[in-house]
N, CA and C atoms as an extended XYZ file, in Angstrom:
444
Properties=species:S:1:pos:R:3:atomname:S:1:resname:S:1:resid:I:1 pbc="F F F"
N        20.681        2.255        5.427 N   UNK     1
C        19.354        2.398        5.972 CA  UNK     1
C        18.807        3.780        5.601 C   UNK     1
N        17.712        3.578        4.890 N   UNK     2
C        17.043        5.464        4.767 CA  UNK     2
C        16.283        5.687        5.821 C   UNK     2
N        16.608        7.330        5.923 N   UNK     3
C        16.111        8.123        7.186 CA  UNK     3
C        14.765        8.331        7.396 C   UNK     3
N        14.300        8.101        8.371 N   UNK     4
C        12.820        7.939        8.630 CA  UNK     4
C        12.899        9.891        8.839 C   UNK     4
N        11.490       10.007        8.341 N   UNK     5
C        10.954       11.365        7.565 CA  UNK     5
C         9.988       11.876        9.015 C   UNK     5
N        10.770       12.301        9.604 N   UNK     6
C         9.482       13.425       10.726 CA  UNK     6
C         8.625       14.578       10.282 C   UNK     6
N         7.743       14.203       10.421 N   UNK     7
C         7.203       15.575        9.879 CA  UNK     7
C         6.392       16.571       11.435 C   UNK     7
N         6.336       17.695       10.890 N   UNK     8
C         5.319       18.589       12.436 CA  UNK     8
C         4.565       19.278       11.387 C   UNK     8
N         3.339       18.326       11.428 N   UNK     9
C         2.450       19.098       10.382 CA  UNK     9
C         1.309       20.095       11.366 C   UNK     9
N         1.036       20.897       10.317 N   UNK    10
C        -0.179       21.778       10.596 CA  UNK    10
C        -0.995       22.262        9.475 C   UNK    10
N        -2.288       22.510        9.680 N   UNK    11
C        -3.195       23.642        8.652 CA  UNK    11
C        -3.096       24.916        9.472 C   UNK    11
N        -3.608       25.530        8.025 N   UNK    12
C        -3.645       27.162        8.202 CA  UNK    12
C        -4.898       27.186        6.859 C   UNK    12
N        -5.508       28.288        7.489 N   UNK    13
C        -7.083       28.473        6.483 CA  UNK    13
C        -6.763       30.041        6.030 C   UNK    13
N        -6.459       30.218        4.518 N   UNK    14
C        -6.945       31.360        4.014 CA  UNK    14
C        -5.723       31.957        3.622 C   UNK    14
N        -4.507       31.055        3.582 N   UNK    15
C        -3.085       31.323        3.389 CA  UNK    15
C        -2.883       31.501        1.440 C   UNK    15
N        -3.929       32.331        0.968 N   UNK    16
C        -4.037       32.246       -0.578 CA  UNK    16
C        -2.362       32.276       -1.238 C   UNK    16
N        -0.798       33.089       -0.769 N   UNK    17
C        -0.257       33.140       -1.868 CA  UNK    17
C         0.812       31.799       -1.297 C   UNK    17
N         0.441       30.834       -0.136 N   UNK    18
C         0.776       29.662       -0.373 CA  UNK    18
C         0.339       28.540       -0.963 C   UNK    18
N        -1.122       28.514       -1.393 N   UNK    19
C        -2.331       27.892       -1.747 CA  UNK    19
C        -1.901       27.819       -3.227 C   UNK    19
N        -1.782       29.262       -3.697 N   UNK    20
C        -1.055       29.727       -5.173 CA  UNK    20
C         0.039       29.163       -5.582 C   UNK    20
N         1.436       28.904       -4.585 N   UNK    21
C         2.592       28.302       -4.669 CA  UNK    21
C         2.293       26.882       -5.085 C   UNK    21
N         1.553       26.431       -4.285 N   UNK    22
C         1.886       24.767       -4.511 CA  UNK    22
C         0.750       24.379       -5.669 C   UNK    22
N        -0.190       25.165       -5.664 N   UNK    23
C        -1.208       25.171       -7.439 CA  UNK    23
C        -0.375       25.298       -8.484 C   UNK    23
N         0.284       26.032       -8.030 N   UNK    24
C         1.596       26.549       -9.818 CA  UNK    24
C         1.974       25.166       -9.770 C   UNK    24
N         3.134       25.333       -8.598 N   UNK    25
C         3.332       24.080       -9.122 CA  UNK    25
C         3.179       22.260       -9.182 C   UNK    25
N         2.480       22.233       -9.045 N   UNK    26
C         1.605       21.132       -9.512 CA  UNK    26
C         0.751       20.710      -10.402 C   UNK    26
N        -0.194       21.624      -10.422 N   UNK    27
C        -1.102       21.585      -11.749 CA  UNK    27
C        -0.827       22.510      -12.833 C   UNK    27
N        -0.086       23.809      -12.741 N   UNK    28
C         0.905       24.244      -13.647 CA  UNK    28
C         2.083       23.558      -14.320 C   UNK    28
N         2.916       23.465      -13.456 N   UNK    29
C         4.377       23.644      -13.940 CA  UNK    29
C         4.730       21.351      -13.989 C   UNK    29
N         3.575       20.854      -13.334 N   UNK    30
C         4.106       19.321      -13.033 CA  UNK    30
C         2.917       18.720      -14.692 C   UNK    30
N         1.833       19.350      -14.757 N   UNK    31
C         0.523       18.577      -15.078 CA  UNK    31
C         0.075       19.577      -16.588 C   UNK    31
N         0.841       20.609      -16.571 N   UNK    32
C         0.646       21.682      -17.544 CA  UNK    32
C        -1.041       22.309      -18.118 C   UNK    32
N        -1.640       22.714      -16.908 N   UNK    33
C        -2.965       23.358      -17.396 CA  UNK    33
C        -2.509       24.767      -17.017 C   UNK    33
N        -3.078       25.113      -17.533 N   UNK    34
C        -2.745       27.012      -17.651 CA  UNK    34
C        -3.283       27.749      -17.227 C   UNK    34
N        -4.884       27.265      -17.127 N   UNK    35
C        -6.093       27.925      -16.366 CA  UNK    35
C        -6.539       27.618      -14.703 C   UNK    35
N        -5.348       27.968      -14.253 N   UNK    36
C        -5.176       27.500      -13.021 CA  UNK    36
C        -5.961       28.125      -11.613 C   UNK    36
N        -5.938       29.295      -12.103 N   UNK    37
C        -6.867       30.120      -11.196 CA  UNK    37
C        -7.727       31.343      -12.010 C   UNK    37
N        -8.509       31.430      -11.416 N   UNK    38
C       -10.057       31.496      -11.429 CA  UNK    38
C       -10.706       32.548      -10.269 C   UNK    38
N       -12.015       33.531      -11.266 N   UNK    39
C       -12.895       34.216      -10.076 CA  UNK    39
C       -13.338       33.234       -8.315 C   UNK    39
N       -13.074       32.518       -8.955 N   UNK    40
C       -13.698       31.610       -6.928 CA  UNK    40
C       -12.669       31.751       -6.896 C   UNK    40
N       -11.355       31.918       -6.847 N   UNK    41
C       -10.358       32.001       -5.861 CA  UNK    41
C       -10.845       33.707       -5.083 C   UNK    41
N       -11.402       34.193       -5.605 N   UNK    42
C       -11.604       35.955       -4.914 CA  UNK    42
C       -12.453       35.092       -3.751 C   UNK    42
N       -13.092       34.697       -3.320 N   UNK    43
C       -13.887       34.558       -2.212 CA  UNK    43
C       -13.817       33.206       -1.891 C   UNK    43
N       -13.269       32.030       -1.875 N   UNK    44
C       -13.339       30.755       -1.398 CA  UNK    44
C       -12.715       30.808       -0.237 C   UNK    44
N       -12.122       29.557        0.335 N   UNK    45
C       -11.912       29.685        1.482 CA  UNK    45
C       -10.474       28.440        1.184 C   UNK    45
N        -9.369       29.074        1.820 N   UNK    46
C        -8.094       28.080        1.048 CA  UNK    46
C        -7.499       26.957        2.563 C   UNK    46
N        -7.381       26.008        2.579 N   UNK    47
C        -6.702       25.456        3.241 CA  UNK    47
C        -5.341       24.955        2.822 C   UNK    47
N        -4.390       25.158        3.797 N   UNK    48
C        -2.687       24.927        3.340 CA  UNK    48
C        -2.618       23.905        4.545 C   UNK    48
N        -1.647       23.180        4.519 N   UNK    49
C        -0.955       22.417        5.063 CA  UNK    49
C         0.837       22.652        5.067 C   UNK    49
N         1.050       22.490        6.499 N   UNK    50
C         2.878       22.841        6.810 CA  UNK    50
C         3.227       21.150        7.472 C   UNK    50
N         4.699       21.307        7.062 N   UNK    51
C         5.777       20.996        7.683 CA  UNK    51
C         6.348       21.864        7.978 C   UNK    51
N         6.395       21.457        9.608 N   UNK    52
C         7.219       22.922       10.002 CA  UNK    52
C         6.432       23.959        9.344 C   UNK    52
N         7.369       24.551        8.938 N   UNK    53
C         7.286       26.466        8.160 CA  UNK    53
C         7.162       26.188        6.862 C   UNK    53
N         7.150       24.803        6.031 N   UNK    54
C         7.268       24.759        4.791 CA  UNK    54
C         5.617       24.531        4.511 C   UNK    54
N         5.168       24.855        3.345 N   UNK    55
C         4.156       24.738        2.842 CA  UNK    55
C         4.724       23.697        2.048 C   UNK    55
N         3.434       22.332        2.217 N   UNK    56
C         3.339       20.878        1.428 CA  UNK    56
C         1.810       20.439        0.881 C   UNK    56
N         1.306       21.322        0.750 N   UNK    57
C        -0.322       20.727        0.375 CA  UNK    57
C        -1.128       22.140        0.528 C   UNK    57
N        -2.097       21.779        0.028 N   UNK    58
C        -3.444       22.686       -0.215 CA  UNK    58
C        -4.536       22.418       -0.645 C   UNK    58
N        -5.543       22.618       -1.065 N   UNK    59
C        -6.684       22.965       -1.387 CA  UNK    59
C        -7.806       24.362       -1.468 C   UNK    59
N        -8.627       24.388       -1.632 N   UNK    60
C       -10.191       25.247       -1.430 CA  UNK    60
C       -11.383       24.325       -0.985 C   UNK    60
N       -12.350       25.295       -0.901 N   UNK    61
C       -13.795       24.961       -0.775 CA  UNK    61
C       -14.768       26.554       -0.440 C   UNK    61
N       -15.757       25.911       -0.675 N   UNK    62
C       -16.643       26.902       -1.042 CA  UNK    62
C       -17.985       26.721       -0.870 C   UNK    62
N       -18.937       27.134       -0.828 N   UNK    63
C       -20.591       26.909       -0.536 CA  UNK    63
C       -20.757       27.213       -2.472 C   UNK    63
N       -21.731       25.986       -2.771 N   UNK    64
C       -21.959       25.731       -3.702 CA  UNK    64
C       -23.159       26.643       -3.987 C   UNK    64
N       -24.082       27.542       -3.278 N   UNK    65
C       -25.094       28.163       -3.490 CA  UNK    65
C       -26.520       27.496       -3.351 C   UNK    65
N       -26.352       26.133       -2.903 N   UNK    66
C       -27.506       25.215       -2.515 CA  UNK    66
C       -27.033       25.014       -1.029 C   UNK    66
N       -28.057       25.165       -0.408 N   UNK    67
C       -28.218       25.042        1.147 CA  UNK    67
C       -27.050       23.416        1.558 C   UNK    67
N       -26.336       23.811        2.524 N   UNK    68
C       -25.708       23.118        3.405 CA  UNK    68
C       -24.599       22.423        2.325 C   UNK    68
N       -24.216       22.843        1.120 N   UNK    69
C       -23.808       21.908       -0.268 CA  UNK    69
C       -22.424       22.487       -0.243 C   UNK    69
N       -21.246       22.326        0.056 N   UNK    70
C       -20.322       22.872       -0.265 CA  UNK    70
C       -19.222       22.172       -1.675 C   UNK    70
N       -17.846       23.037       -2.098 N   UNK    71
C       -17.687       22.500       -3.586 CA  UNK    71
C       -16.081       22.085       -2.684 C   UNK    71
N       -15.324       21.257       -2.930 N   UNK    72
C       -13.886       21.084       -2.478 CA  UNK    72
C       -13.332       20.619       -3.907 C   UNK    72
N       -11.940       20.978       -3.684 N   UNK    73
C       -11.084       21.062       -5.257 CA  UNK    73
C        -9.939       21.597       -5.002 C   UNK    73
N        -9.146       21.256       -5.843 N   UNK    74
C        -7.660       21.885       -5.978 CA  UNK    74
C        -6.916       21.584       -5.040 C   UNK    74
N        -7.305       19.822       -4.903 N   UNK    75
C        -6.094       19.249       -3.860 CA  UNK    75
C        -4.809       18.974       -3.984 C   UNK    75
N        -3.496       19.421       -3.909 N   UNK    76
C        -2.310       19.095       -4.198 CA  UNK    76
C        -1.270       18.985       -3.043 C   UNK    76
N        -0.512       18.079       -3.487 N   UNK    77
C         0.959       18.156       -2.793 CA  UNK    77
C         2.097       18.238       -3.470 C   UNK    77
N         3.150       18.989       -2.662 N   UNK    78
C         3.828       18.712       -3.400 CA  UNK    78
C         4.683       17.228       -3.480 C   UNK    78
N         5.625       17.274       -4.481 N   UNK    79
C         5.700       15.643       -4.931 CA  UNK    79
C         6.686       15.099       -4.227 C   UNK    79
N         7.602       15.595       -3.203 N   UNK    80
C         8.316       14.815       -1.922 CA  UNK    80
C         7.615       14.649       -0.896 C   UNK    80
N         6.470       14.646       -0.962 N   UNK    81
C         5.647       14.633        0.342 CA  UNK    81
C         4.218       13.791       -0.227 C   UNK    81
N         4.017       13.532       -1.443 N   UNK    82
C         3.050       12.545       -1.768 CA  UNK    82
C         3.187       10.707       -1.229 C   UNK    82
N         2.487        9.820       -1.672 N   UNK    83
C         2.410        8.868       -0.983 CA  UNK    83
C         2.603        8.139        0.225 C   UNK    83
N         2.542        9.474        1.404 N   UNK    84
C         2.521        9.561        2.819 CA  UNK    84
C         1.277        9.668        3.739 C   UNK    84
N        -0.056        9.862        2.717 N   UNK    85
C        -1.821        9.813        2.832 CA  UNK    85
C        -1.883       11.288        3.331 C   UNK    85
N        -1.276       12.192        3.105 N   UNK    86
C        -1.698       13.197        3.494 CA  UNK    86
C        -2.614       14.075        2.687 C   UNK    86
N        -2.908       13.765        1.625 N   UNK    87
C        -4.249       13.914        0.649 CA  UNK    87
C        -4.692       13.824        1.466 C   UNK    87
N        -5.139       12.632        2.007 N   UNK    88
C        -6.253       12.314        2.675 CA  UNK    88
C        -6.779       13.055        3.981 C   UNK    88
N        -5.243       13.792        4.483 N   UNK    89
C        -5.205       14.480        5.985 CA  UNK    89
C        -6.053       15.592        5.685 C   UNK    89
N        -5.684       16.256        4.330 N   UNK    90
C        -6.332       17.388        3.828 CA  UNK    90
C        -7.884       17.283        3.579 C   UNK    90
N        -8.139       16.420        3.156 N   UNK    91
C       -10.228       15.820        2.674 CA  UNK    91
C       -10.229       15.717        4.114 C   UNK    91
N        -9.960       14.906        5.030 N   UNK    92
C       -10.388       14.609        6.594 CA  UNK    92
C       -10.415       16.354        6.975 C   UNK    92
N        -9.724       16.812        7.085 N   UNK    93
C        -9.004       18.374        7.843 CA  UNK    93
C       -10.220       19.188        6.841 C   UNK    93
N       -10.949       19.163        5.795 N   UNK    94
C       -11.801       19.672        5.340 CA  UNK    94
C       -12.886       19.586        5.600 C   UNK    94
N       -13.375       18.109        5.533 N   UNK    95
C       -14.844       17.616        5.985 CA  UNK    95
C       -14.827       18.087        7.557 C   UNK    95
N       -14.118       18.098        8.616 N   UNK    96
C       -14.248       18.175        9.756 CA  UNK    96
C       -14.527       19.956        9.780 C   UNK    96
N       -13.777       20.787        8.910 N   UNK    97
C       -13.970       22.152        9.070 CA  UNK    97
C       -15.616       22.485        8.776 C   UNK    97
N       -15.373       21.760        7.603 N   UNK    98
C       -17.437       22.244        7.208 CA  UNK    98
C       -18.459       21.329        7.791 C   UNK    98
N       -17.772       20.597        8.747 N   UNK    99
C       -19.100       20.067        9.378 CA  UNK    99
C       -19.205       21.182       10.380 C   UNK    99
N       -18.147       21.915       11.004 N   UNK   100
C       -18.439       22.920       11.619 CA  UNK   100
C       -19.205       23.829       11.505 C   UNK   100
N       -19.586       24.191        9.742 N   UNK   101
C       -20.331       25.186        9.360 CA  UNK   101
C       -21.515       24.698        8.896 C   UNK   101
N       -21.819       23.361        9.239 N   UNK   102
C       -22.839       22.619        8.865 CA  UNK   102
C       -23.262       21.921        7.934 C   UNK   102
N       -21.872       21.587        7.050 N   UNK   103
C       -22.164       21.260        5.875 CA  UNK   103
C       -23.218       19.624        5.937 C   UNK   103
N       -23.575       19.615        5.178 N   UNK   104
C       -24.630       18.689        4.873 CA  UNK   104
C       -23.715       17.353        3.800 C   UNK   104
N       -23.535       18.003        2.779 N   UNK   105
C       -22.819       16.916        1.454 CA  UNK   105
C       -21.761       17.865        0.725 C   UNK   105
N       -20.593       17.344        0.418 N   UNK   106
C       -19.480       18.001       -0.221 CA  UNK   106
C       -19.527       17.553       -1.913 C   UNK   106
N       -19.280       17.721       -2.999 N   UNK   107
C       -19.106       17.864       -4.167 CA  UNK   107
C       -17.761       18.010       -4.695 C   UNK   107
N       -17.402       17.835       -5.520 N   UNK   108
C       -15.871       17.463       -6.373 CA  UNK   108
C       -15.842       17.379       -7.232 C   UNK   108
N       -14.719       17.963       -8.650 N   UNK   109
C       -14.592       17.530       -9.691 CA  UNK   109
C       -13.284       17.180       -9.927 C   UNK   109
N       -13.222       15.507       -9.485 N   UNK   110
C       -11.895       14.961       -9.365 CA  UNK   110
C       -11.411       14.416      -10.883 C   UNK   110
N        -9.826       14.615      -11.109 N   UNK   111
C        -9.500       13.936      -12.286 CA  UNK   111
C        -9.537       12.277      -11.840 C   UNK   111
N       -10.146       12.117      -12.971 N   UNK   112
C       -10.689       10.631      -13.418 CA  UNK   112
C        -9.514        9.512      -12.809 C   UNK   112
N        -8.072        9.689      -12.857 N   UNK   113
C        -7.299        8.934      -12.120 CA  UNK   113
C        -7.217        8.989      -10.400 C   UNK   113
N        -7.888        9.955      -10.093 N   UNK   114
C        -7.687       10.120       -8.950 CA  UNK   114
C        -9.312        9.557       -8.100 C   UNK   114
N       -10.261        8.576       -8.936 N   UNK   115
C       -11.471        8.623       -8.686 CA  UNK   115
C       -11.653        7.315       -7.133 C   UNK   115
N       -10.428        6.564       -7.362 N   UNK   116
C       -10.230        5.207       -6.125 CA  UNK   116
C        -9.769        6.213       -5.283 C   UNK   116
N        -9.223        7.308       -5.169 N   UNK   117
C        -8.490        7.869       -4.185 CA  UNK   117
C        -9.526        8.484       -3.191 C   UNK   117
N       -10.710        9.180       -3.959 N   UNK   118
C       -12.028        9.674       -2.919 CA  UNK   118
C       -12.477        8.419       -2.723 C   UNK   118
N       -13.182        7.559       -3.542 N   UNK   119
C       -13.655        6.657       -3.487 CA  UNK   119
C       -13.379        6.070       -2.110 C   UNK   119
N       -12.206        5.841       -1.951 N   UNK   120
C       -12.063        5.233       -0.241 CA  UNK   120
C       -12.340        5.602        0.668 C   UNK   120
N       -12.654        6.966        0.613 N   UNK   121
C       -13.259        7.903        1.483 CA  UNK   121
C       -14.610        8.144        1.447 C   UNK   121
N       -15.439        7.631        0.678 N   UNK   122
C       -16.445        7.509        0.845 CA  UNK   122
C       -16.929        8.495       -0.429 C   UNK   122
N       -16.961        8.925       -1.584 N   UNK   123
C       -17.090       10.047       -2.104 CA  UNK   123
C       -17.596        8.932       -3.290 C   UNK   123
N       -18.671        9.276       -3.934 N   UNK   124
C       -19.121        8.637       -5.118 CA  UNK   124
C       -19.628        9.141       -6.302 C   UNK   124
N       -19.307        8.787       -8.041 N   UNK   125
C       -19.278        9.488       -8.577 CA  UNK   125
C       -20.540        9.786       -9.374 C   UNK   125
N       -20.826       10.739      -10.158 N   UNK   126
C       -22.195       11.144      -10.835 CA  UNK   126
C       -21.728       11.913      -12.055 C   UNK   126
N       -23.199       11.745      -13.031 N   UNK   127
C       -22.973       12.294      -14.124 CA  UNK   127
C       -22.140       11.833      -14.596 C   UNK   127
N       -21.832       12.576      -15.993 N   UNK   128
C       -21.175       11.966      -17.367 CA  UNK   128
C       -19.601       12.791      -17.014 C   UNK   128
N       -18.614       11.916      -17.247 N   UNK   129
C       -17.062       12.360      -17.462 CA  UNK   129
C       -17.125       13.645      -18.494 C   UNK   129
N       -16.404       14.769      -18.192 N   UNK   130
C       -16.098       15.821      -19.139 CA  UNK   130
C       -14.719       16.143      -19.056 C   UNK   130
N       -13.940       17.240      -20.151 N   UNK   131
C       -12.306       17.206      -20.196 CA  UNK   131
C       -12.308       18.903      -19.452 C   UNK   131
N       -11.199       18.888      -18.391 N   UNK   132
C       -10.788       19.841      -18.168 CA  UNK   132
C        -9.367       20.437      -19.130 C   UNK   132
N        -9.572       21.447      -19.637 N   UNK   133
C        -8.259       21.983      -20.396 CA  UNK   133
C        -7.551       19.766      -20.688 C   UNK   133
N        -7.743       19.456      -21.392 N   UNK   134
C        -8.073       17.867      -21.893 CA  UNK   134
C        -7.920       16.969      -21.025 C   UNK   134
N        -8.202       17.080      -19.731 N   UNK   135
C        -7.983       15.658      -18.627 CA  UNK   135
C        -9.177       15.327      -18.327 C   UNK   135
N        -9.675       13.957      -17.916 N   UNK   136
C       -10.874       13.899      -18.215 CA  UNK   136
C       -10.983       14.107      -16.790 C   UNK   136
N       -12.392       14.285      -16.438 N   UNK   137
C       -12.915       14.825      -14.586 CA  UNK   137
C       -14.219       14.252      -14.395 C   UNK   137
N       -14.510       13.820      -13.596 N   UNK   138
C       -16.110       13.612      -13.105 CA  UNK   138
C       -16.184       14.102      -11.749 C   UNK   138
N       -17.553       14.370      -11.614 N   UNK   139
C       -18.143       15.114      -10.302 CA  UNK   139
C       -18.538       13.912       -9.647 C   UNK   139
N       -17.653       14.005       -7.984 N   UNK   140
C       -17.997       13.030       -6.937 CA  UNK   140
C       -18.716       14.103       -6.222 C   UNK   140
N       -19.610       13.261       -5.315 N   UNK   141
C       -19.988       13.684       -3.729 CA  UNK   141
C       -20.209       12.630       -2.608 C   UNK   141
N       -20.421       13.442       -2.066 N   UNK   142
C       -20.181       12.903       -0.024 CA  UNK   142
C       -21.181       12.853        0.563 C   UNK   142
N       -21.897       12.362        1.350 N   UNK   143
C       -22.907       12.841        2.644 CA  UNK   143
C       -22.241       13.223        3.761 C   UNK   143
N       -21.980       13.981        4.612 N   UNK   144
C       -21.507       14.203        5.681 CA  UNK   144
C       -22.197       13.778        7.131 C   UNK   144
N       -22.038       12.652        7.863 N   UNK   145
C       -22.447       12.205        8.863 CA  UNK   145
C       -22.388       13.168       10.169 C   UNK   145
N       -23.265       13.306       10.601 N   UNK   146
C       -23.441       14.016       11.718 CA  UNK   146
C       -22.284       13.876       12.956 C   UNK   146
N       -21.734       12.680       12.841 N   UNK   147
C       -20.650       12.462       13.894 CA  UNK   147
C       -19.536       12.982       13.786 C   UNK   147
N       -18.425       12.983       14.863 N   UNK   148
C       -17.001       13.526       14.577 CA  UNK   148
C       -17.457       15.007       14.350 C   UNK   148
């Protein structure tokens, strides 16, 4: 019989050199892009996710410079802790933070395999597909409902 997996999760906002850890490795060291971080990491705003004391997930977001418009990106887990929906804990645990700050509609530039994964969440896509360092990406967005 395999062991059922407890987890005691939590976020933490602004935890950049855990945010950094699980970016390396994932979209570094798993997915091999090189240009991994970037001037918006100096001022964005990072969300991490724990088990326990361990760091298992992350992201950013950011105010896009258009009123109430914010940008979300650089969602990862790491890969013993994927297909458990906690992606999803992280987009939920996001949208709920910037509705706090009022966000209006969120924005994304999700890789192209990952486009059913917002999609269920309500996130829809625009504009023409372009290659990041060669993966292809399109820009989704959100409306953010006043509720919750």
């Amino acid at each position: 019989m395999k062991p059922v997996m407890t987890m005691n999760l939590s976020f933490k906002i602004n935890q950049k050199d855990d945010c950094y850890m699980i970016r390396k490795q994932v979209f570094m060291d798993e997915q091999g892009f090189e240009n991994e971080y970037d001037e918006i990491d100096d001022w964005c705003t990072f969300l991490t996710l724990y088990d326990d004391d361990i760091c298992i997930g992350c992201a950013r977001f950011f105010e896009s410079g258009q009123k109430d418009i914010w940008i979300f990106g650089r969602l990862a887990l790491i890969k013993t802790y994927r297909g458990k929906h906690l992606g999803k804990e992280i987009v939920l645990y996001a949208e709920r933070y910037l509705k706090q700050r009022e966000a209006k509609e969120i924005h994304l530039h999700a890789q192209c395999s990952k486009i059913a994964f917002y999609e269920s969440m309500g996130y829809a896509c625009y504009g023409d597909i372009d290659l990041d360092e060669g993966v292809k990406h399109i820009w989704m967005k959100k409306k953010l409902d006043k509720k919750g």
